[in-house]
Backbone of each chain as nested JSON, in Angstrom:
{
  "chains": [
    {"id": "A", "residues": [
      {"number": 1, "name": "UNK", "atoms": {"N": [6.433, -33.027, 29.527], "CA": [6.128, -31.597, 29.553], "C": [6.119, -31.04, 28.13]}},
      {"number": 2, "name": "UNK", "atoms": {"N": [5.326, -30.196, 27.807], "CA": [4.875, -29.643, 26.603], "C": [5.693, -27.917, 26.696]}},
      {"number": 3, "name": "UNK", "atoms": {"N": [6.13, -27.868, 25.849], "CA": [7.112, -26.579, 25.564], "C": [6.253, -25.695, 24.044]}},
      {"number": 4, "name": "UNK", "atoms": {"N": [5.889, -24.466, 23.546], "CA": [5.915, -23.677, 22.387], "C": [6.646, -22.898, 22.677]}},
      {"number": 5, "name": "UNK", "atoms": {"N": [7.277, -22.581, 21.344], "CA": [8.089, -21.902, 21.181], "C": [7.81, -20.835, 20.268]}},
      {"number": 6, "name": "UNK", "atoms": {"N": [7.117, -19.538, 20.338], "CA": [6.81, -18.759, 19.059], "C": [7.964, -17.92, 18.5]}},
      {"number": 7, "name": "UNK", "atoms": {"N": [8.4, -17.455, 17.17], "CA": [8.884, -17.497, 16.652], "C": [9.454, -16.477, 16.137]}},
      {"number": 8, "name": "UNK", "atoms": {"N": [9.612, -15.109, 15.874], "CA": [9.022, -13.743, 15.172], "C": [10.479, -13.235, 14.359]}},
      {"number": 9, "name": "UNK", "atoms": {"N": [9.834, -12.305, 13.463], "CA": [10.778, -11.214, 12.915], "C": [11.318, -9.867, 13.863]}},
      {"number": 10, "name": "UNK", "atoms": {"N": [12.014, -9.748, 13.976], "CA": [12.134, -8.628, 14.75], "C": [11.397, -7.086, 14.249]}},
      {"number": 11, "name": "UNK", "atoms": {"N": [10.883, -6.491, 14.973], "CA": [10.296, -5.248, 13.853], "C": [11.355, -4.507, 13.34]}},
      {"number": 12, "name": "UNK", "atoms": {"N": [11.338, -4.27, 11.972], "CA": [11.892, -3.352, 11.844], "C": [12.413, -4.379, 10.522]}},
      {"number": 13, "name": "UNK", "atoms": {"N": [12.539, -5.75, 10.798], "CA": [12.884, -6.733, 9.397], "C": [11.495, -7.089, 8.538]}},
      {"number": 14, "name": "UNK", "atoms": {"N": [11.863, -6.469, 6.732], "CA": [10.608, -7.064, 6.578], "C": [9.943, -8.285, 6.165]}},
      {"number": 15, "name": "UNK", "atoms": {"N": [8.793, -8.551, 5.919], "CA": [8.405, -9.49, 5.916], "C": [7.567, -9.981, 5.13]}},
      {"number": 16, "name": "UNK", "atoms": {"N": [8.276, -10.14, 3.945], "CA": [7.271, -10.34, 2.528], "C": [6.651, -11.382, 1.983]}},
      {"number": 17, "name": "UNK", "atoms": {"N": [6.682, -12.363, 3.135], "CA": [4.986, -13.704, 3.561], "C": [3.904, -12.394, 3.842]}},
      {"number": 18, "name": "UNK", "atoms": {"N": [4.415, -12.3, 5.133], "CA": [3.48, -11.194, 5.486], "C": [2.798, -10.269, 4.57]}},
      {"number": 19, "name": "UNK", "atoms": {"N": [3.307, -9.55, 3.793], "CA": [2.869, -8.719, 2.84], "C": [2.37, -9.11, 2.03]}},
      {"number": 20, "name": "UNK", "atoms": {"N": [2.578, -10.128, 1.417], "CA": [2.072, -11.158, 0.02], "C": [0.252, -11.395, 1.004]}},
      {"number": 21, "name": "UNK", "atoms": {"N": [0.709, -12.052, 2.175], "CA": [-0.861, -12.235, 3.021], "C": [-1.644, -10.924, 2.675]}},
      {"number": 22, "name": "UNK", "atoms": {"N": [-1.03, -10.301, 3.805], "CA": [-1.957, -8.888, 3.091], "C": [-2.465, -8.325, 1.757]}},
      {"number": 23, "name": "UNK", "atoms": {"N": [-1.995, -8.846, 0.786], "CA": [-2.488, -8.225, -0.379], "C": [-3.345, -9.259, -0.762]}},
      {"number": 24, "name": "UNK", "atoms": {"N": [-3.23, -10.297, -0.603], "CA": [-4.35, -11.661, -1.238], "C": [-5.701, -11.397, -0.108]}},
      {"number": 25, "name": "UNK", "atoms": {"N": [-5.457, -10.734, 1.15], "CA": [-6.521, -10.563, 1.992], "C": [-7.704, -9.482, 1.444]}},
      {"number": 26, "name": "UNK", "atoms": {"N": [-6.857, -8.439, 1.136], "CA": [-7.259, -7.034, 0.702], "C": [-8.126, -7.764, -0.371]}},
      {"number": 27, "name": "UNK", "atoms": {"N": [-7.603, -8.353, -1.798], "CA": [-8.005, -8.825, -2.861], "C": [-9.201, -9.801, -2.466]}},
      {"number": 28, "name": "UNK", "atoms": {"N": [-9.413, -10.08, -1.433], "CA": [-10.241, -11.158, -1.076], "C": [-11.438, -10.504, -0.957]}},
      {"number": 29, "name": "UNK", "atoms": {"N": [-11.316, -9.259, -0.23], "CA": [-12.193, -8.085, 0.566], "C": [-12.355, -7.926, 1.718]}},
      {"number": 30, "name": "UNK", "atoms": {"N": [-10.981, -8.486, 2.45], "CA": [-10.549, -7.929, 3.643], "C": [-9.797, -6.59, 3.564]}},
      {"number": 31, "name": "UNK", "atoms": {"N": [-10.853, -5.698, 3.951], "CA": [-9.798, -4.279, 3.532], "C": [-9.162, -3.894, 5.423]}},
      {"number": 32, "name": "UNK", "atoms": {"N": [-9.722, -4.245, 6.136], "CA": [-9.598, -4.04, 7.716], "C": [-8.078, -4.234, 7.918]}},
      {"number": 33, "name": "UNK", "atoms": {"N": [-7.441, -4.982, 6.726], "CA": [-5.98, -5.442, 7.624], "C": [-5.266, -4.352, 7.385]}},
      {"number": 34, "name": "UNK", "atoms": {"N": [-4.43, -4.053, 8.435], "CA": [-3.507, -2.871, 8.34], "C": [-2.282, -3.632, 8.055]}},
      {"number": 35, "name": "UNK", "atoms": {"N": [-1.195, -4.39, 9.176], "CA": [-0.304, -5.156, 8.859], "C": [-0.96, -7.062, 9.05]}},
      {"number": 36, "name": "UNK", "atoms": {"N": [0.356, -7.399, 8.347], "CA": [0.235, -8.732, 8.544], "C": [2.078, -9.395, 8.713]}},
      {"number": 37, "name": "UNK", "atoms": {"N": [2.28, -9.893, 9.843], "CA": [3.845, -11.169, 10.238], "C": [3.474, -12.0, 10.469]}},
      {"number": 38, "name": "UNK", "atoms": {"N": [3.759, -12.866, 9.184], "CA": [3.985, -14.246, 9.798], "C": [5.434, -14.889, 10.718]}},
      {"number": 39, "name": "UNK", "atoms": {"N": [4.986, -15.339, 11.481], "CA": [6.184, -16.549, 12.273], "C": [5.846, -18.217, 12.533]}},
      {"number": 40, "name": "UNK", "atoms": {"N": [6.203, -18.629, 13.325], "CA": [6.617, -19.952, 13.495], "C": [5.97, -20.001, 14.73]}},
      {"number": 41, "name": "UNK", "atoms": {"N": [5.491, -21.023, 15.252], "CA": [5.054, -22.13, 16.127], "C": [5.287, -23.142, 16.298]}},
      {"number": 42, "name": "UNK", "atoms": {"N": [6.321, -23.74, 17.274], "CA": [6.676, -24.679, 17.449], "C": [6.573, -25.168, 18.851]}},
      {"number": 43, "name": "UNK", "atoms": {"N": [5.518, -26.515, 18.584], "CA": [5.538, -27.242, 19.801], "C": [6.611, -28.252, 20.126]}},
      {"number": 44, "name": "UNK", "atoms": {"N": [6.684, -28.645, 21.098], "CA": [7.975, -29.52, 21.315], "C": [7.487, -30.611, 22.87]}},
      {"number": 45, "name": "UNK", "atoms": {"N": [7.176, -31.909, 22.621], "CA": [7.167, -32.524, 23.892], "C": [7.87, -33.036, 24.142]}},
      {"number": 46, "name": "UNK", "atoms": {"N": [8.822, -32.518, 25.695], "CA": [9.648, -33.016, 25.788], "C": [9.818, -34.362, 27.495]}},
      {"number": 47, "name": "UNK", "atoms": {"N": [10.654, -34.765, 27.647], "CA": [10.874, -35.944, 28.508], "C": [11.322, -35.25, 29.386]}},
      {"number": 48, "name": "UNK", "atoms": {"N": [11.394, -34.068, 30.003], "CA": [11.281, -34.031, 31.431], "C": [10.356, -33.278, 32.185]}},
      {"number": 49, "name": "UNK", "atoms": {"N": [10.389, -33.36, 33.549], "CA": [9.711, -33.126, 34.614], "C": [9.834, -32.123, 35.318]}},
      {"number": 50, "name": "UNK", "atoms": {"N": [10.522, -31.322, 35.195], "CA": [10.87, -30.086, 36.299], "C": [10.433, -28.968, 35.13]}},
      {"number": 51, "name": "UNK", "atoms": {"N": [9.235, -28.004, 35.222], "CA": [9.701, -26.974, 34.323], "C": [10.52, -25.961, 34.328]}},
      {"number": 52, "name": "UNK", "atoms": {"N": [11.491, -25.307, 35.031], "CA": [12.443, -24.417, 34.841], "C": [13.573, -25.186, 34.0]}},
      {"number": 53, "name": "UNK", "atoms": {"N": [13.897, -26.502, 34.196], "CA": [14.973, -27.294, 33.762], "C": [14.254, -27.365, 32.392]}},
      {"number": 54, "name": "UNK", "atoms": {"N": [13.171, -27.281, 32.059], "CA": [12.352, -27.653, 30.382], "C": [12.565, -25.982, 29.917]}},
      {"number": 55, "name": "UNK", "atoms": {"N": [12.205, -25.201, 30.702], "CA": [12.681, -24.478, 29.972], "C": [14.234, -23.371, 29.908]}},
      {"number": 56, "name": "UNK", "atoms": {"N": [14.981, -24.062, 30.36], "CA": [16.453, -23.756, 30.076], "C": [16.77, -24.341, 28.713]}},
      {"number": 57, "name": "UNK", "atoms": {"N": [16.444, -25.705, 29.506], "CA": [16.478, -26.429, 27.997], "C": [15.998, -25.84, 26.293]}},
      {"number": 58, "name": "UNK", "atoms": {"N": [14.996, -25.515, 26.879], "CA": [14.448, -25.088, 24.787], "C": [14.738, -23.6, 24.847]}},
      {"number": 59, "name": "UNK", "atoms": {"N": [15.167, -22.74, 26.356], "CA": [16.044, -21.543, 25.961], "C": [17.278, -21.868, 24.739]}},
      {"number": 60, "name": "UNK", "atoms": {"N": [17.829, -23.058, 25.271], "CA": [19.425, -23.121, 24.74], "C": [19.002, -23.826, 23.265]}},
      {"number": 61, "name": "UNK", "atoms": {"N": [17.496, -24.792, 23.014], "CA": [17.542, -25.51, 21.937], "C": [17.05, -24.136, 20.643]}},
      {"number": 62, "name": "UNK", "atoms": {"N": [16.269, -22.595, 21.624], "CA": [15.811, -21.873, 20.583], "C": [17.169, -21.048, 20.412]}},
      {"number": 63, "name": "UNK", "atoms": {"N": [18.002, -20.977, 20.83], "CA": [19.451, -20.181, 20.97], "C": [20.443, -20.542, 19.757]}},
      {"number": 64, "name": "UNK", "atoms": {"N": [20.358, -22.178, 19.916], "CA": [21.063, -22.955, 18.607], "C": [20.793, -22.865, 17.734]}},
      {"number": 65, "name": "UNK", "atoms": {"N": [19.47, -23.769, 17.782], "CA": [18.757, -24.245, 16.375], "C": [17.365, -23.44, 16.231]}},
      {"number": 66, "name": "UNK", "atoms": {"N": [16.703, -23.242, 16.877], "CA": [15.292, -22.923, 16.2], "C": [15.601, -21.384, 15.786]}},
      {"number": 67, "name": "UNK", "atoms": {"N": [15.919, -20.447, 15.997], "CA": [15.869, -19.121, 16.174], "C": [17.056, -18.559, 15.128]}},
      {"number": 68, "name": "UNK", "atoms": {"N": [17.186, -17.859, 14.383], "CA": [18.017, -17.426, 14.023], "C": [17.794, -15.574, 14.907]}},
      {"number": 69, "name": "UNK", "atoms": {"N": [18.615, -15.487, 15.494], "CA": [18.398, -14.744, 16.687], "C": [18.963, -13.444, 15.712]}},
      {"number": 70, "name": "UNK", "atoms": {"N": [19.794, -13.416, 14.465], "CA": [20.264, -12.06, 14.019], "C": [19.044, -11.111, 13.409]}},
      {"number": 71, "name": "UNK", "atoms": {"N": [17.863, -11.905, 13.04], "CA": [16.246, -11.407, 12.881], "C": [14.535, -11.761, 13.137]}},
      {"number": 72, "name": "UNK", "atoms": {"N": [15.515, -12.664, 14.402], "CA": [14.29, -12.911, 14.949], "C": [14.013, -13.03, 16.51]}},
      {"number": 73, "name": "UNK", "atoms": {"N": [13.224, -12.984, 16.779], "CA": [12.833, -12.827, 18.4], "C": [11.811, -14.263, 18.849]}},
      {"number": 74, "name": "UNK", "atoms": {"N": [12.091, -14.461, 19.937], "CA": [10.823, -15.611, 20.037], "C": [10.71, -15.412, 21.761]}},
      {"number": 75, "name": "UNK", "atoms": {"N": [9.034, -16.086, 21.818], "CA": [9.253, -16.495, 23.689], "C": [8.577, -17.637, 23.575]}},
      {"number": 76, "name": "UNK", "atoms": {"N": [8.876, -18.537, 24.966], "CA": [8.79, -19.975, 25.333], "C": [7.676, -19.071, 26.111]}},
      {"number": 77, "name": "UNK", "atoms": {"N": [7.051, -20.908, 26.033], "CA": [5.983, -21.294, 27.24], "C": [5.69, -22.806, 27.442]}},
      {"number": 78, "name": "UNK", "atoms": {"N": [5.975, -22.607, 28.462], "CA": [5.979, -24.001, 28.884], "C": [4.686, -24.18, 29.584]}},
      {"number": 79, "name": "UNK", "atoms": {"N": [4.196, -25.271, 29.098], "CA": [2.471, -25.806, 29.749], "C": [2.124, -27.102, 29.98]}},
      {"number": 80, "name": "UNK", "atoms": {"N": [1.491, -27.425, 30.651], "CA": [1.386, -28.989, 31.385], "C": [2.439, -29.047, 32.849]}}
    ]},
    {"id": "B", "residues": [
      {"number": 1, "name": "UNK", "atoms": {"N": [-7.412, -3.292, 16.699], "CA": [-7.375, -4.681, 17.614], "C": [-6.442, -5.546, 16.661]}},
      {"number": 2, "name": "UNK", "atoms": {"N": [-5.793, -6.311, 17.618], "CA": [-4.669, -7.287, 16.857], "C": [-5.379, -8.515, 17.606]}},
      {"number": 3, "name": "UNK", "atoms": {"N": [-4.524, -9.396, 16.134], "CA": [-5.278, -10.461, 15.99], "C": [-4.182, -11.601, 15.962]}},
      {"number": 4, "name": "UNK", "atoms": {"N": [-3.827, -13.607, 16.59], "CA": [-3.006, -14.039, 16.757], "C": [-3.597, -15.273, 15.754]}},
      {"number": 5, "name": "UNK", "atoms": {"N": [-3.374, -16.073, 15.003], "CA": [-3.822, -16.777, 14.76], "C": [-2.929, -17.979, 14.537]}},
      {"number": 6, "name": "UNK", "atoms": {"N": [-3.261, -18.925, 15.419], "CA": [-2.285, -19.995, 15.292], "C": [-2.621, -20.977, 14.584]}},
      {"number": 7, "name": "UNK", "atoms": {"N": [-1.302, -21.901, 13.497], "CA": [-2.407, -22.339, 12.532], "C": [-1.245, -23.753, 12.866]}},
      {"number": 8, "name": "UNK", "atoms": {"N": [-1.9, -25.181, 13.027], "CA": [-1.057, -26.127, 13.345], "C": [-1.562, -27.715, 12.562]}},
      {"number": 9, "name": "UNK", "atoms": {"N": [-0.652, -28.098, 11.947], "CA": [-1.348, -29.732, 11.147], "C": [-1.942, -30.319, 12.233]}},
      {"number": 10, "name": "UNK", "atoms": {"N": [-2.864, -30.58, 11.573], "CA": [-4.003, -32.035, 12.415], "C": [-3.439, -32.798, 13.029]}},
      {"number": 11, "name": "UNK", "atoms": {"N": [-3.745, -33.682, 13.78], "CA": [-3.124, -35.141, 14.982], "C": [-3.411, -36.279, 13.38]}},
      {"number": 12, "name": "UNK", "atoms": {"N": [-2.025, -36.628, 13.247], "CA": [-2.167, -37.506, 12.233], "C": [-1.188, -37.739, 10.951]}},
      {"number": 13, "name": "UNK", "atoms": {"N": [-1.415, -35.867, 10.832], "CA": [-0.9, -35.414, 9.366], "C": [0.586, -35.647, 9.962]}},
      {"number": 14, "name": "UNK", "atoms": {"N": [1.464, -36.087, 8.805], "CA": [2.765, -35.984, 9.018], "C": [3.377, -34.711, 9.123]}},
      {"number": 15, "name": "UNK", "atoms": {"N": [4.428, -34.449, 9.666], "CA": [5.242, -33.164, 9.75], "C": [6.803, -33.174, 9.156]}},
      {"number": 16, "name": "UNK", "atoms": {"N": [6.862, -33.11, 8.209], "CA": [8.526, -33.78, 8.17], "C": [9.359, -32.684, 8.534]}},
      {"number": 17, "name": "UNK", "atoms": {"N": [8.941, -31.372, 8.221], "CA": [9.907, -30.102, 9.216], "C": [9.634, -30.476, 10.452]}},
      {"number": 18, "name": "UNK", "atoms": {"N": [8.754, -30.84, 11.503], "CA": [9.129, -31.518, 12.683], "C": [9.962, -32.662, 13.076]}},
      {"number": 19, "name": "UNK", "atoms": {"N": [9.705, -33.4, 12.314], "CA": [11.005, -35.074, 12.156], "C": [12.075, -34.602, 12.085]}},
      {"number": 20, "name": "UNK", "atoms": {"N": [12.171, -33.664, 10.77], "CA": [13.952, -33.042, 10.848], "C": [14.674, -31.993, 11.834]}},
      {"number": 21, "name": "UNK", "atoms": {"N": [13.74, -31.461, 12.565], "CA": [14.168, -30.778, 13.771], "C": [14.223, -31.354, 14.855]}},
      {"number": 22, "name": "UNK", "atoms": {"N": [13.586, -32.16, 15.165], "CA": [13.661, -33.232, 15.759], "C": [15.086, -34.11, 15.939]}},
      {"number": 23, "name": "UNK", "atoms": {"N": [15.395, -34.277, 14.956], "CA": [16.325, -34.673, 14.354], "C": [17.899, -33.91, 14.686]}},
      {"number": 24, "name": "UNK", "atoms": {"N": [17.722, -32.761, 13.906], "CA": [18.867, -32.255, 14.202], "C": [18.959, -31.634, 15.784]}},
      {"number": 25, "name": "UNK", "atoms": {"N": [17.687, -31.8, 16.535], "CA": [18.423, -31.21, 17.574], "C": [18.518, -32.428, 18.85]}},
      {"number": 26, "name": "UNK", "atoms": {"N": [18.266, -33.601, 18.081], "CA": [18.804, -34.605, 18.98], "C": [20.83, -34.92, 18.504]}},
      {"number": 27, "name": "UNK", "atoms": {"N": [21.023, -34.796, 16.936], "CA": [22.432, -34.501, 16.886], "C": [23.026, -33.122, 17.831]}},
      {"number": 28, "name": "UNK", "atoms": {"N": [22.226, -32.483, 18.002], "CA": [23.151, -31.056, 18.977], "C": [23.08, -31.797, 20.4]}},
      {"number": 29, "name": "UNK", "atoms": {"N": [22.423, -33.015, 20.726], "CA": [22.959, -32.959, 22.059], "C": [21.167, -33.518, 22.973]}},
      {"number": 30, "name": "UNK", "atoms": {"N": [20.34, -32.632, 22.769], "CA": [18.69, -32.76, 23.134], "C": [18.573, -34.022, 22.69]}},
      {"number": 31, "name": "UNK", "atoms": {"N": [18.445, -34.94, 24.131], "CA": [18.188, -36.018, 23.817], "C": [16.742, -35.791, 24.833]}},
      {"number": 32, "name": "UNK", "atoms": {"N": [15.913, -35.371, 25.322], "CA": [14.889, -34.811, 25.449], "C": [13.607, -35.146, 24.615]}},
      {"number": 33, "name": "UNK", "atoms": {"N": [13.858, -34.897, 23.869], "CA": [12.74, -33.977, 22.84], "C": [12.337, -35.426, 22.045]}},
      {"number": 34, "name": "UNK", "atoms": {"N": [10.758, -36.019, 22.188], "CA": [9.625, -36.986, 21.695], "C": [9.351, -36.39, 20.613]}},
      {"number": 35, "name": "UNK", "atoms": {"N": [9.057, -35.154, 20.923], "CA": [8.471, -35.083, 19.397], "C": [7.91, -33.657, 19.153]}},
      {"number": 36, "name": "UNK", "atoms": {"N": [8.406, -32.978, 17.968], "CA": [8.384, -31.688, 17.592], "C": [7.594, -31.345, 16.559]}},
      {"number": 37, "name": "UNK", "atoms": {"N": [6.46, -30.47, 16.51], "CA": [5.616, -30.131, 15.617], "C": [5.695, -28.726, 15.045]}},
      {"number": 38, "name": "UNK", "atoms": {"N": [5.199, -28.176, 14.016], "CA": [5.661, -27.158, 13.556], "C": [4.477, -26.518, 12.976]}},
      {"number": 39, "name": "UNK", "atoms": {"N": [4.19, -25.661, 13.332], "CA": [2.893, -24.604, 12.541], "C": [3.665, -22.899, 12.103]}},
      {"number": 40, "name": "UNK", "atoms": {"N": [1.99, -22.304, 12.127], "CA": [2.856, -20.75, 12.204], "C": [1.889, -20.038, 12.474]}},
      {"number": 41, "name": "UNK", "atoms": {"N": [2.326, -19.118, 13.126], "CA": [1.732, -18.239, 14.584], "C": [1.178, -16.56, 13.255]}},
      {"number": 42, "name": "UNK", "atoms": {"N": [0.485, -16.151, 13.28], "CA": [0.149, -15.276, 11.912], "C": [-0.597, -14.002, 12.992]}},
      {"number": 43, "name": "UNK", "atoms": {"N": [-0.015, -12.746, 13.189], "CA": [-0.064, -11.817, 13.822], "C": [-0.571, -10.471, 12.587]}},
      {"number": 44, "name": "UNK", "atoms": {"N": [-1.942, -10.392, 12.491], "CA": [-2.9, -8.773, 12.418], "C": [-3.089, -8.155, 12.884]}},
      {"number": 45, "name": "UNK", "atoms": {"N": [-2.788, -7.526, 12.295], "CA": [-3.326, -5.574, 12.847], "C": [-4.671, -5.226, 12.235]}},
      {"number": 46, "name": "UNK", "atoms": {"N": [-5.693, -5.045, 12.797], "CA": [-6.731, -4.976, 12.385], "C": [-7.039, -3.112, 12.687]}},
      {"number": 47, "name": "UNK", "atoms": {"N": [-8.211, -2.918, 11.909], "CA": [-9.037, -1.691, 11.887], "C": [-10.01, -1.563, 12.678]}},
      {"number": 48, "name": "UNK", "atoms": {"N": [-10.599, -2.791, 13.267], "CA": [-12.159, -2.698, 14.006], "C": [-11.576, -2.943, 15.594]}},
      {"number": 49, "name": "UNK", "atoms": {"N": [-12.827, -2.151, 15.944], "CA": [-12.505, -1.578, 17.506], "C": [-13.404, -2.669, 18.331]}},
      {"number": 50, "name": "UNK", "atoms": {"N": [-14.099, -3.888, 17.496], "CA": [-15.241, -4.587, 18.354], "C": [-14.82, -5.941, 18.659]}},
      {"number": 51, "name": "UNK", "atoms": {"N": [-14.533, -6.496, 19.614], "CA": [-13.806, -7.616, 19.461], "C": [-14.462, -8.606, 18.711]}},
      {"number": 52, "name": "UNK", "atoms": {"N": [-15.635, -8.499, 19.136], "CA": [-16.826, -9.935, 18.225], "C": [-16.412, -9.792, 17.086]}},
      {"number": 53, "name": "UNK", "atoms": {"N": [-16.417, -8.57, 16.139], "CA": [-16.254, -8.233, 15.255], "C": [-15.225, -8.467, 14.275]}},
      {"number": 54, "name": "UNK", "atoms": {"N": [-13.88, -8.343, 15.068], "CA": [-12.697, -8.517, 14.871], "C": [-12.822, -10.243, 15.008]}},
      {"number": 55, "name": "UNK", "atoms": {"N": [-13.163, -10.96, 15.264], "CA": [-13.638, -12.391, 15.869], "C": [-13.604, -13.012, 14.631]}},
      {"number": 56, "name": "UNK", "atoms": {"N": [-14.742, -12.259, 14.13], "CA": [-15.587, -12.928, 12.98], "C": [-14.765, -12.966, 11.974]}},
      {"number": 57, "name": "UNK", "atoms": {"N": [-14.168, -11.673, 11.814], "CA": [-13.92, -11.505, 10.645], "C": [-12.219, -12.335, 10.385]}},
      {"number": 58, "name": "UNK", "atoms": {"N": [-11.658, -12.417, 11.087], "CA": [-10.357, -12.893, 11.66], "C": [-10.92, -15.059, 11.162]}},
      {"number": 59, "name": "UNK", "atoms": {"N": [-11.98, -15.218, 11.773], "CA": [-11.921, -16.81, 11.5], "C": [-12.801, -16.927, 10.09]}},
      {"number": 60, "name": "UNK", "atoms": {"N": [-13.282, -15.962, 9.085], "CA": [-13.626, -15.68, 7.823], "C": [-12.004, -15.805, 7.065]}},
      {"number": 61, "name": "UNK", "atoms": {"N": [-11.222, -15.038, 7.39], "CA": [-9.928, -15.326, 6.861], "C": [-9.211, -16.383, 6.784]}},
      {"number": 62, "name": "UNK", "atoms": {"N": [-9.351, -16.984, 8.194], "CA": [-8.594, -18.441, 8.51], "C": [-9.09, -19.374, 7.712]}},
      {"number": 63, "name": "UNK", "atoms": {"N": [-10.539, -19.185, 7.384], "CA": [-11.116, -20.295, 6.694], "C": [-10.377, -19.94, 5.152]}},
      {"number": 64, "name": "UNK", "atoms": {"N": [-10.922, -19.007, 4.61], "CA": [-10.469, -19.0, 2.994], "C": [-9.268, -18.628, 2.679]}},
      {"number": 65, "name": "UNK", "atoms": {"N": [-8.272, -18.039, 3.624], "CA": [-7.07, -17.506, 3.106], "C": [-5.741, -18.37, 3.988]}},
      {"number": 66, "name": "UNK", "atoms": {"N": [-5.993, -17.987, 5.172], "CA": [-4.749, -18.239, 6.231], "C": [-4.802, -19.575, 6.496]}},
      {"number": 67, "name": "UNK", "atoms": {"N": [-5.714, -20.759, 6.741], "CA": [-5.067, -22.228, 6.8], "C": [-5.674, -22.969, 5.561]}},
      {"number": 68, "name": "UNK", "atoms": {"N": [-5.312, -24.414, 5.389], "CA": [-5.519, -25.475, 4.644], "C": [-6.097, -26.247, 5.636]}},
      {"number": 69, "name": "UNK", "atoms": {"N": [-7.872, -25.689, 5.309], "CA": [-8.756, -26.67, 6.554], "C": [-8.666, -28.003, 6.823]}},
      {"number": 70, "name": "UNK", "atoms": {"N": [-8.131, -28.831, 5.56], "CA": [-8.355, -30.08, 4.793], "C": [-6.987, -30.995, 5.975]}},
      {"number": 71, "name": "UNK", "atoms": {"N": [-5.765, -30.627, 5.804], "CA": [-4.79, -30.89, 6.647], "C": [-4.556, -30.063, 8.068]}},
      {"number": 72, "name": "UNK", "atoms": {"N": [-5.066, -28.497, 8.453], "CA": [-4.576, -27.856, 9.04], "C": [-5.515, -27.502, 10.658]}},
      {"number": 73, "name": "UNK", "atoms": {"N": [-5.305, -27.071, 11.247], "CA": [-6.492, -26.72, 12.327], "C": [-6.046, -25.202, 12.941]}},
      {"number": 74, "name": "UNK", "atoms": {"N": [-6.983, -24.38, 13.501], "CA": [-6.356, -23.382, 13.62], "C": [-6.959, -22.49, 15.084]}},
      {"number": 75, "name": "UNK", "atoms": {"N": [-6.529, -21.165, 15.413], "CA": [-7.326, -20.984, 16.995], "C": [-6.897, -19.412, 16.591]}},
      {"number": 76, "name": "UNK", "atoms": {"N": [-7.56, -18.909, 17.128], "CA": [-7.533, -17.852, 17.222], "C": [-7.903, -16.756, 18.635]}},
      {"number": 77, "name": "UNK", "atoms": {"N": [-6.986, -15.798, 18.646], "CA": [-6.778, -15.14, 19.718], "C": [-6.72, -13.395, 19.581]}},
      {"number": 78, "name": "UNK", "atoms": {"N": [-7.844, -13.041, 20.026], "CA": [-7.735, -11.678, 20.086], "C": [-7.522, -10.706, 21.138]}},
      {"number": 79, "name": "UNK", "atoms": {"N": [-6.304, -10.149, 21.167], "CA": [-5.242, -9.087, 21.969], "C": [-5.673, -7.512, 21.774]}},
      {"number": 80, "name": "UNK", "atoms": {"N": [-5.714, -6.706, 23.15], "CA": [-5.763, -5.123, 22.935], "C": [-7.429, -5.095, 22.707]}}
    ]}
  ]
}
């Protein structure tokens, strides 16, 4: 079973990838962008078969390790 | 119109931030997890009200600014 995990800043934290994007966009002659956040994408295939049990699982693996949850937000999806 | 753009290494390219997460979250316990890949999920706020529009101009960016065509592959998704 195939798990993503996306990744985010919470709003309100900023985000100066993001901003650096935006200004090299603008400079490019993308003037259309208003904001720009970057986050994370993470796929994960994992070895089991039931998806509610796959995704408890990468609940608790984005809880630990992937997420630093004090500024960031993420949601699972589980597919296949 | 907002714009999602997911940007992920090729089938091939090595990932070593995937190996090491991989990694550490088979030491936490996830003995699960084959194999973990890692991209980044890149969220715009755009100005144009046309989706084609917003389309175009969104995979004009991906090409020259937002991925590394050479190693990277990318998809794009337009929301609202």
């Amino acid at each position: 079973m195939k798990a993503i995990v996306n990744i985010y800043l919470k709003e309100g934290v900023l985000d100066p990838q993001g901003k650096a994007t935006k200004h090299a966009l603008e400079s490019l002659g993308f003037k259309n962008v208003q904001d720009v956040r970057i986050g994370k994408q993470i796929v994960l295939d994992l070895d089991i078969e039931d998806k509610e049990e796959a995704y408890k699982e990468v609940e608790q693996m984005a809880q630990t390790l992937l997420a630093n949850t004090v500024i960031e937000d993420y949601n699972i999806e589980i597919v296949q």
